[in-house]
VOBA-1610 file (N, C-alpha, C; in pm, whole numbers, padded with zeros to 5 digits, always signed):
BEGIN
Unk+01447-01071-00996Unk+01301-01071-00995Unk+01252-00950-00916Unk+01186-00912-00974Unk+01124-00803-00883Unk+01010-00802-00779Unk+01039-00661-00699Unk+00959-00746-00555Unk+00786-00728-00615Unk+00724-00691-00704Unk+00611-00695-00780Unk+00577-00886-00798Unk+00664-00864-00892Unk+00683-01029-00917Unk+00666-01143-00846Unk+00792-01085-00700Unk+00746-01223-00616Unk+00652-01242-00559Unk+00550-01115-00480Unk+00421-01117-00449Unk+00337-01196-00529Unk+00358-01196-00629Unk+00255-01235-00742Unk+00279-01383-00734Unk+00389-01442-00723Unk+00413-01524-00698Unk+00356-01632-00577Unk+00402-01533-00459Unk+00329-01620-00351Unk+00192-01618-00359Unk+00125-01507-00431Unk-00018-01495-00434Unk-00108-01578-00512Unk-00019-01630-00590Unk-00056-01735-00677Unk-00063-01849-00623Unk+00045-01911-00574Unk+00023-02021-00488Unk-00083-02035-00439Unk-00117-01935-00354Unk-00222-01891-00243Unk-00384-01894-00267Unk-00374-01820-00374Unk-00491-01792-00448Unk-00551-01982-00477Unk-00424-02038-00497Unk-00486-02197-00597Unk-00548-02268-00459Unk-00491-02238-00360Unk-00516-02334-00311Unk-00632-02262-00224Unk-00634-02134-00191Unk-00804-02103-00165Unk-00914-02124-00219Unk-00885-02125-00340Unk-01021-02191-00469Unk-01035-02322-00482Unk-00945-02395-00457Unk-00939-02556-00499Unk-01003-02610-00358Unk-01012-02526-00236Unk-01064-02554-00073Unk-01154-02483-00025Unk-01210-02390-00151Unk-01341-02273-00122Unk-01321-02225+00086Unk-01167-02156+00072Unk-01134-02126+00200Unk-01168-02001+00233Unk-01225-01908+00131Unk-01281-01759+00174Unk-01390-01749+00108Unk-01496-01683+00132Unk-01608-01636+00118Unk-01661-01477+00142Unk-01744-01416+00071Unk-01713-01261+00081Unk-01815-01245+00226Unk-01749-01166+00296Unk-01817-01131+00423Unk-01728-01173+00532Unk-01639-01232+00475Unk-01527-01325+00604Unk-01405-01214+00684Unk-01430-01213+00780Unk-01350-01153+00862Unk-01246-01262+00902Unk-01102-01230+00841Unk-00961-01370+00853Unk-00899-01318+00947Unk-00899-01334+01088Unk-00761-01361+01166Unk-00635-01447+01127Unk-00541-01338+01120Unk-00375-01404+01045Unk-00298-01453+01187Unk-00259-01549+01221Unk-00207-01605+01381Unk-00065-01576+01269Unk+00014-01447+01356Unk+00147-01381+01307Unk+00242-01415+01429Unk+00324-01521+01380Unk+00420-01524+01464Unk+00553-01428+01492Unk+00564-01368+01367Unk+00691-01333+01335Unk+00779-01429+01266Unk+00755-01543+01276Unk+00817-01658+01164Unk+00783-01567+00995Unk+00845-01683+00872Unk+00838-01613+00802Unk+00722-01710+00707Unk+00666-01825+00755Unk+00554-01853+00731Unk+00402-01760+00753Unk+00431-01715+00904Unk+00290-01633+00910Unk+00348-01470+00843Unk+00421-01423+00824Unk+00446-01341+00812Unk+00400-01286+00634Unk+00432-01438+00544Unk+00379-01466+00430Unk+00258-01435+00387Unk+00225-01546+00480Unk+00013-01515+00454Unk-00020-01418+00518Unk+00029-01309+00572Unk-00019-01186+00630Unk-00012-01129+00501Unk+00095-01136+00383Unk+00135-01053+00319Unk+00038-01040+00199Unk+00026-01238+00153Unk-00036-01258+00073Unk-00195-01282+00054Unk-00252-01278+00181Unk-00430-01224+00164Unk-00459-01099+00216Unk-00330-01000+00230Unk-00359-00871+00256Unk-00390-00817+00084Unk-00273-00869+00010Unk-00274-00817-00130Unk-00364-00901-00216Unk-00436-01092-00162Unk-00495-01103-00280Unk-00681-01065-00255Unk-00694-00960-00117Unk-00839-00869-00125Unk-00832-00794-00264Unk-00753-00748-00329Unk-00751-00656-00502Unk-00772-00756-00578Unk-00738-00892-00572Unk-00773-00977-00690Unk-00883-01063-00704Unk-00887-01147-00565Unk-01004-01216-00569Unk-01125-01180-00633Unk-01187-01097-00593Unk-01322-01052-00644Unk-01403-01145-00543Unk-01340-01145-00392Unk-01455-01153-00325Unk-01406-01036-00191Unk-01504-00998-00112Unk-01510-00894-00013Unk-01489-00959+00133Unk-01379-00950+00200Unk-01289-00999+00297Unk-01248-00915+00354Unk-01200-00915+00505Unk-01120-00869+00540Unk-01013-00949+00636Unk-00910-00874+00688Unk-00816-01005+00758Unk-00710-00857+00897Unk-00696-00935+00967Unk-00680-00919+01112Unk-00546-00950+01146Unk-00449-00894+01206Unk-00345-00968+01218Unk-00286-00988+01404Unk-00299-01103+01419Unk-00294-01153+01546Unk-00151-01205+01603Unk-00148-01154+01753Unk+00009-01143+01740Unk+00043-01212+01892Unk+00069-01323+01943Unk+00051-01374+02048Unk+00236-01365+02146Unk+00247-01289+02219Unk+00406-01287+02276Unk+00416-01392+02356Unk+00476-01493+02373Unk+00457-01603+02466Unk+00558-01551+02599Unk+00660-01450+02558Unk+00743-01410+02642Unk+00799-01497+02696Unk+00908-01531+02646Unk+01026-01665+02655Unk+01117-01591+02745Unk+01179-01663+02869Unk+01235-01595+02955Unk+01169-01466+03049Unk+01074-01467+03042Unk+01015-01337+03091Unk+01056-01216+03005Unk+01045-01217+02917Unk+01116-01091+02818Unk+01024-01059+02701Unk+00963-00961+02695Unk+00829-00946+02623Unk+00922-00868+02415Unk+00904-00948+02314Unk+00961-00941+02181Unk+00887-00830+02135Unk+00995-00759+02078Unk+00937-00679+02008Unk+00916-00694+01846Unk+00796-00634+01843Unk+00697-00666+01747Unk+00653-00520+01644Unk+00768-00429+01679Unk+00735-00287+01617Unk+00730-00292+01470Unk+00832-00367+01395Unk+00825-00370+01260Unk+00760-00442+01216Unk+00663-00535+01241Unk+00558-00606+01204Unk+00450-00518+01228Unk+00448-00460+01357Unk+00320-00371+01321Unk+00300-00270+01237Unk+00452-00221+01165Unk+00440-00132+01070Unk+00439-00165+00959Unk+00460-00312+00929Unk+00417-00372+00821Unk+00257-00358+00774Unk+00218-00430+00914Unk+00034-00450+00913Unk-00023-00279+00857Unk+00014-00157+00887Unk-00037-00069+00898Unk+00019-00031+00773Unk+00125-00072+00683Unk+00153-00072+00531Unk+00059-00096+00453Unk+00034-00230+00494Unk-00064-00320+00462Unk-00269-00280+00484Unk-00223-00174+00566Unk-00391-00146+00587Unk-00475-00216+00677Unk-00429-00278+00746Unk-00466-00435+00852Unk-00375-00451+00970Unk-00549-00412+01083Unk-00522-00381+01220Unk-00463-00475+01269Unk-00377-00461+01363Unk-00251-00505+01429Unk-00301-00531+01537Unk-00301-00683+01614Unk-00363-00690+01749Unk-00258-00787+01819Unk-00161-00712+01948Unk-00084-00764+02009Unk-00121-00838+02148Unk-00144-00953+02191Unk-00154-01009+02288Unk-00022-01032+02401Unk+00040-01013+02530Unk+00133-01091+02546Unk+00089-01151+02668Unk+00170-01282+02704Unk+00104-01419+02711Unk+00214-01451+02817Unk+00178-01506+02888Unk+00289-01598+03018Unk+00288-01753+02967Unk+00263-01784+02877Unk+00299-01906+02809Unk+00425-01943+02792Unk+00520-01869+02811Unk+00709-01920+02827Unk+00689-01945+02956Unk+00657-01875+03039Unk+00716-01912+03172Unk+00654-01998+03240Unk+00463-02073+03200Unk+00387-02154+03245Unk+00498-02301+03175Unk+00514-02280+03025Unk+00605-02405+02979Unk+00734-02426+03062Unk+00844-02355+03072Unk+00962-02354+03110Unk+00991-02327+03262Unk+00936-02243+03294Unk+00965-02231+03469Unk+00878-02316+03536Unk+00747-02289+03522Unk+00630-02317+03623Unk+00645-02479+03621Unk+00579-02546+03470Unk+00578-02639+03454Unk+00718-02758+03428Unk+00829-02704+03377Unk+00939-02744+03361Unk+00931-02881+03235Unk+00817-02904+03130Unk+00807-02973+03056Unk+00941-03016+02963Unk+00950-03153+02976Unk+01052-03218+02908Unk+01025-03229+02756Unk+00883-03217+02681Unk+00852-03219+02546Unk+00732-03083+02604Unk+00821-02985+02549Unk+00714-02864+02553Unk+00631-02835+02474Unk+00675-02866+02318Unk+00626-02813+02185Unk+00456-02870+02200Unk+00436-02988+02231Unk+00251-03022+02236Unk+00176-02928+02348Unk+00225-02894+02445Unk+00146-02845+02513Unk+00167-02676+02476Unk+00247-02605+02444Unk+00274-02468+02405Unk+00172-02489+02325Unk+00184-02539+02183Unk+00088-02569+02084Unk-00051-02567+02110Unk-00128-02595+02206Unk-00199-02590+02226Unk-00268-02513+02305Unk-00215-02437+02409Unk-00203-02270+02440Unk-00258-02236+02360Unk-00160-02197+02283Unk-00112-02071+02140Unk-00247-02120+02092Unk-00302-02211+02075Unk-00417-02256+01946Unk-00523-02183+02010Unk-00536-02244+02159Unk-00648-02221+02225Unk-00657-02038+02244Unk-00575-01980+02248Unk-00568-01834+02285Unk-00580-01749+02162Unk-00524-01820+02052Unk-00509-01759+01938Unk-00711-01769+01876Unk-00774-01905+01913Unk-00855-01888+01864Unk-00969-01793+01972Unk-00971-01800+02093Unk-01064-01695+02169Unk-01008-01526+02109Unk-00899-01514+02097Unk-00835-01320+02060Unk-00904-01316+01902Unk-00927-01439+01820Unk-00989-01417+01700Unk-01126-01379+01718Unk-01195-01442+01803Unk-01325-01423+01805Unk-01368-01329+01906Unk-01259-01240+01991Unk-01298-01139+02028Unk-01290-00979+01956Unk-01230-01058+01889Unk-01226-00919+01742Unk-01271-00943+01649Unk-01384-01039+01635Unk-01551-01026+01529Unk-01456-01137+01413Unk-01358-01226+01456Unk-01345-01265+01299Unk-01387-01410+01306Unk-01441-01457+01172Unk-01523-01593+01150Unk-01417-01706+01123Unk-01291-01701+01072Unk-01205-01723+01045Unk-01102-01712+01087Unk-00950-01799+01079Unk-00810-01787+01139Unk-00755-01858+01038Unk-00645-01767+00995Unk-00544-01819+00897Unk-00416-01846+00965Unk-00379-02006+00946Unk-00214-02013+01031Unk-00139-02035+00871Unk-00028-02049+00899Unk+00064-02013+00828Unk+00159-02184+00788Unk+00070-02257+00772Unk+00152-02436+00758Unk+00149-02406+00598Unk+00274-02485+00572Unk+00314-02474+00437Unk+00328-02637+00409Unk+00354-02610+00287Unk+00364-02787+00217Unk+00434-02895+00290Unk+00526-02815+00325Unk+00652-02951+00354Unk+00595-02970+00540Unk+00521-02847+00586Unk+00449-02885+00714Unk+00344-03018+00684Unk+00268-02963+00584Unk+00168-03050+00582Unk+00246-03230+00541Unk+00317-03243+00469Unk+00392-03375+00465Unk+00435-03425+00589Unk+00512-03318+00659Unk+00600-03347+00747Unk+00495-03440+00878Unk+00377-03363+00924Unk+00309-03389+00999Unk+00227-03508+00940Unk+00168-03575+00849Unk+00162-03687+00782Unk+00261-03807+00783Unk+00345-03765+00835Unk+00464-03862+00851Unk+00517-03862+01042Unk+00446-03815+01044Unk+00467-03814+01250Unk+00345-03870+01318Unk+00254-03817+01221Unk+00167-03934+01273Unk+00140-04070+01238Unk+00188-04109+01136Unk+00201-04213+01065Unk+00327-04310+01202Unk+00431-04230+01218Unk+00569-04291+01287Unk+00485-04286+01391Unk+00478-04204+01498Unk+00433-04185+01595Unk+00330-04263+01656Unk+00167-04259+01612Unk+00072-04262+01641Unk+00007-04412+01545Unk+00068-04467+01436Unk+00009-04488+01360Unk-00065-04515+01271Unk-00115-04428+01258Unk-00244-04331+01195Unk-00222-04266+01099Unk-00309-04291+00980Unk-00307-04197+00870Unk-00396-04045+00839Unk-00334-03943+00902Unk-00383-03822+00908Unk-00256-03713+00937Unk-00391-03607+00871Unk-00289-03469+00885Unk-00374-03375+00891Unk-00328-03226+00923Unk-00438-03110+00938Unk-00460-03084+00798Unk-00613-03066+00813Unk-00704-03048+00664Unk-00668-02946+00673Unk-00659-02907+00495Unk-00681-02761+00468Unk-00762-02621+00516Unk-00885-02716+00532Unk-00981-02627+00627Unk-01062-02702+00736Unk-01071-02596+00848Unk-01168-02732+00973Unk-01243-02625+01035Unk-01378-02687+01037Unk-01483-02586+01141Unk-01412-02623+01249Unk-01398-02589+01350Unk-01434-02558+01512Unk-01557-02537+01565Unk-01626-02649+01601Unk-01760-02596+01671Unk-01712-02620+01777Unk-01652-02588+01829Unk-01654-02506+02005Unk-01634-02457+02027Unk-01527-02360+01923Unk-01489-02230+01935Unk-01617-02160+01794Unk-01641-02250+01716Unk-01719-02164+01613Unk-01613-02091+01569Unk-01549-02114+01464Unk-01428-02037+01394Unk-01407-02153+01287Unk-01374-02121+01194Unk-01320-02208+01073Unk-01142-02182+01067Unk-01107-02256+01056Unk-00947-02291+01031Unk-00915-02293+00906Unk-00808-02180+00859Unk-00792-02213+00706Unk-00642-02236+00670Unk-00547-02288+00568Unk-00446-02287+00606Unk-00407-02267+00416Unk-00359-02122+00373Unk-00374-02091+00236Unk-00240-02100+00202Unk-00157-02191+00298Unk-00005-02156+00258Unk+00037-02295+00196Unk-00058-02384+00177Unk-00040-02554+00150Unk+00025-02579+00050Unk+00020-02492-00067Unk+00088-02474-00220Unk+00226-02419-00200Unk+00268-02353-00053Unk+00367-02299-00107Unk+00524-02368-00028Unk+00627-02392-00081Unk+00724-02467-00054Unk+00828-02319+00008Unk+00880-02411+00126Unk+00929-02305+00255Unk+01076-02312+00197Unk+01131-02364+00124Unk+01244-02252+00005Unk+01217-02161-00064Unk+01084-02158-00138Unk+01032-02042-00199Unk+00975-01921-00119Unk+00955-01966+00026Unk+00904-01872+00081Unk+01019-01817+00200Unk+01132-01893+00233Unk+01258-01831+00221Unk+01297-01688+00139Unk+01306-01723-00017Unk+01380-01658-00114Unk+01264-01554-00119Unk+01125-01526-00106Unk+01043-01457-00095Unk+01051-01360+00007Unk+01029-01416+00140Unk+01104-01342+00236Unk+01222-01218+00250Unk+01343-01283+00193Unk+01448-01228+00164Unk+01421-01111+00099Unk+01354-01167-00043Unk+01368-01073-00129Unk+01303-00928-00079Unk+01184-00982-00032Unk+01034-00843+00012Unk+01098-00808+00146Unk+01214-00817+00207Unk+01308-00744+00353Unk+01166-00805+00415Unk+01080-00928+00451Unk+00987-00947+00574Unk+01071-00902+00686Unk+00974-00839+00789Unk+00991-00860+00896Unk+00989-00944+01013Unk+01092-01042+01030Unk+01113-01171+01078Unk+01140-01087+01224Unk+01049-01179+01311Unk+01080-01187+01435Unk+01138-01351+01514Unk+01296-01327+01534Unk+01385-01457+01555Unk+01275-01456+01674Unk+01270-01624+01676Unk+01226-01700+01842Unk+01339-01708+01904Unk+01273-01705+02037Unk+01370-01691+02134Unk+01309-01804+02234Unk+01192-01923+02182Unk+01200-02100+02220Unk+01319-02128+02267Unk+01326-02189+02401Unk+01456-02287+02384Unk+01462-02402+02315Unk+01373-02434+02269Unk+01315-02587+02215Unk+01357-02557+02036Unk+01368-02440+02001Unk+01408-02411+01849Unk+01461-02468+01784Unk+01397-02562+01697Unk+01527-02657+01632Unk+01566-02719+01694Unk+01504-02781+01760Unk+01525-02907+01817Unk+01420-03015+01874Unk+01344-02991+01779Unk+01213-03059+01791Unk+01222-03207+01660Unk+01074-03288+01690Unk+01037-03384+01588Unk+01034-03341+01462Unk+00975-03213+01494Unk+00959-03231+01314Unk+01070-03166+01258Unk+01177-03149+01294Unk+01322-03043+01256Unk+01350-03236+01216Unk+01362-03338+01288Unk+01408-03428+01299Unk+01346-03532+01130Unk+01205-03526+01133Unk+01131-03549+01012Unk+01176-03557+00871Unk+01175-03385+00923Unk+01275-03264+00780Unk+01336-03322+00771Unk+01482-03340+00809Unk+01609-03437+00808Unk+01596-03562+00717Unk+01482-03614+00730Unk+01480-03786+00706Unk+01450-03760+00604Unk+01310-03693+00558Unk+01265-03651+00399Unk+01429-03608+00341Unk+01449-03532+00337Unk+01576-03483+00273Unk+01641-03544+00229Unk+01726-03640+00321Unk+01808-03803+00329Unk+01766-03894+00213Unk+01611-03883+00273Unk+01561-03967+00125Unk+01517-03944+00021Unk+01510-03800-00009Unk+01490-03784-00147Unk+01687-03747-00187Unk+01756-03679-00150Unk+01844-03631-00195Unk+02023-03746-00193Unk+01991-03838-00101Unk+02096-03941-00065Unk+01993-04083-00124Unk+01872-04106-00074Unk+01875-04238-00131Unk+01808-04250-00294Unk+01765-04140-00328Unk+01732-04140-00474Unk+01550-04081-00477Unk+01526-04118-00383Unk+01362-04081-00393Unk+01285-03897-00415Unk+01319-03899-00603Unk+01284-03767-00640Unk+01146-03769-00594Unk+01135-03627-00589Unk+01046-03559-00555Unk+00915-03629-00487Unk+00987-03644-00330Unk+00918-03733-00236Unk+00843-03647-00199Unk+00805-03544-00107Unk+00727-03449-00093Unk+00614-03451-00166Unk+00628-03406-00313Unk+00514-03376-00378Unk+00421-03537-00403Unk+00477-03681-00387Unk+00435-03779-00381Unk+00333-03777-00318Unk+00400-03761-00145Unk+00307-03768-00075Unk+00197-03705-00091Unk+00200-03549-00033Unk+00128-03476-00111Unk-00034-03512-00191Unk+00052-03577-00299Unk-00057-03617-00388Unk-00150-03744-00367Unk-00049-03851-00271Unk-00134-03936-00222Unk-00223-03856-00082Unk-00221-03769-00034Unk-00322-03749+00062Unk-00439-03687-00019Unk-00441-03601-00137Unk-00504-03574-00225Unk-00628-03700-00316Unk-00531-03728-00337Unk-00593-03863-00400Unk-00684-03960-00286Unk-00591-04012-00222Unk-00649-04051-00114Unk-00808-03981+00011Unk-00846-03884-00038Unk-00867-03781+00020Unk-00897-03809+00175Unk-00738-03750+00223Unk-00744-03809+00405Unk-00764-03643+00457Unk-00816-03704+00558Unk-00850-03533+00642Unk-00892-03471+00544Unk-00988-03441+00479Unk-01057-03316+00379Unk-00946-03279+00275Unk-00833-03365+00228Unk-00734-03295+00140Unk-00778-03341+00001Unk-00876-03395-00023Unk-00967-03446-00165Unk-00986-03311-00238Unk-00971-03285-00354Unk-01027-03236-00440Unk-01139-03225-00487Unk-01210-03122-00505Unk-01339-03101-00602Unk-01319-03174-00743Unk-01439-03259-00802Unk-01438-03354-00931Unk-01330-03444-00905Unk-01243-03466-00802Unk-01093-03563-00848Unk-01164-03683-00814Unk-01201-03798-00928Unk-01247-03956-00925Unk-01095-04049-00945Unk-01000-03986-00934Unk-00907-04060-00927Unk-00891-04205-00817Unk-00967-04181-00707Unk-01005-04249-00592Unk-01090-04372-00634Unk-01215-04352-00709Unk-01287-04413-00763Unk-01254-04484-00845Unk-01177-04463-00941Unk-01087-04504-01080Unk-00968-04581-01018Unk-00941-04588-00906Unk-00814-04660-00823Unk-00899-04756-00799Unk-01030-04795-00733Unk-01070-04910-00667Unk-01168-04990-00831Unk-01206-04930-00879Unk-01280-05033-00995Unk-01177-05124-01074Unk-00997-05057-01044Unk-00923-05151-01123Unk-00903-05321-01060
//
């Protein structure tokens, strides 16, 4: 396949699920929260290239937060020469957020409170560089995965909507990667040489939702339950929990008159 092709590919994904969630609007300035993972690294790629198709007038920002794990600040050179491939200013933050988690604080479940750092910092560096918007980089099997932790966990039926104002930061949350499945965006990766920046978390893979992953897997691939993922999926759709409803879908309606 060619690397033409696979762009087109992820852009497609991308594209469906910005229209089906009216997640851009022309005039929108998008902060991309770029981890160096190869999720954000994706949607950097793919609303840099779908400004030529849409036919609406956007621009997008790429935001780059170093948490500096170990005291050791990552380098981030080939991502910024990506962004500047790409035509889209490169904005590097670095952050004492490793060493407030791991030294200072010594947290036994770090991942909620890092998380919320990163959110909180990621969304003030957006709105100090004029943008109305922040694009993170959650993909399908995120969005399941987290539907199912809070369900175990908490239980509660919810997950992060596709899109969410922030009125306290005033920023809208968009998340255009919901269509796309993190094997395809693996083999995408690969193919287009992304510039992956490895974490250097001690917590890497070895978290809840690494643990989640696992169980989905188990049960679609050992106990028989095809294509569990896209099930769900469709029941939060249907269901429409957290804003994941569809425009015209009465399927909801047509479920309760039976």
């Amino acid at each position: 396949m060619s690397s033409e092709n696979t762009r087109q590919k992820l852009m497609g994904a991308m594209r469906k699920a910005i229209e089906d969630y009216d997640m851009i609007a022309s005039g929108d300035r998008i902060a991309v929260g770029v981890s160096g993972g190869k999720d954000s690294v994706a949607t950097l790629v793919g609303l840099a290239g779908l400004r030529r198709f849409l036919g609406i007038d956007y621009e997008v920002v790429a935001i780059c937060l170093d948490p500096q794990f170990g005291g050791v600040p990552n380098d981030y050179s080939e991502l910024e020469a990506l962004c500047k491939e790409l035509s889209v200013p490169f904005v590097l933050k670095r952050t004492n957020i490793g060493n407030i988690i791991f030294e200072d604080r010594k947290e036994k479940n770090p991942c909620s409170l890092c998380a919320r750092m990163r959110r909180g910092l990621l969304h003030d560096t957006a709105k100090e560089n004029g943008c109305n918007k922040l694009a993170l980089g959650h993909n399908y099997e995120d969005a399941v995965e987290t539907f199912l932790m809070n369900l175990f966990d908490e239980g509660r039926i919810g997950c992060f909507p596709p899109v969410t104002w922030l009125s306290r930061k005033e920023i809208t949350v968009i998340r255009p990667l919901i269509y796309c499945h993190e094997d395809e965006i693996v083999k995408i990766g690969a193919h287009e040489h992304f510039p992956i920046v490895k974490s250097r978390c001690p917590a890497d893979k070895h978290t809840e939702r690494e643990h989640v992953k696992e169980l989905l897997s188990r049960l679609e691939h050992e106990e028989g339950y095809d294509c569990l993922d896209s099930k769900l999926l469709g029941a939060m759709q249907r269901g429409r929990i957290c804003g994941w409803g569809l425009k015209g879908d009465d399927s909801l309606e047509r479920y309760e008159k039976i």
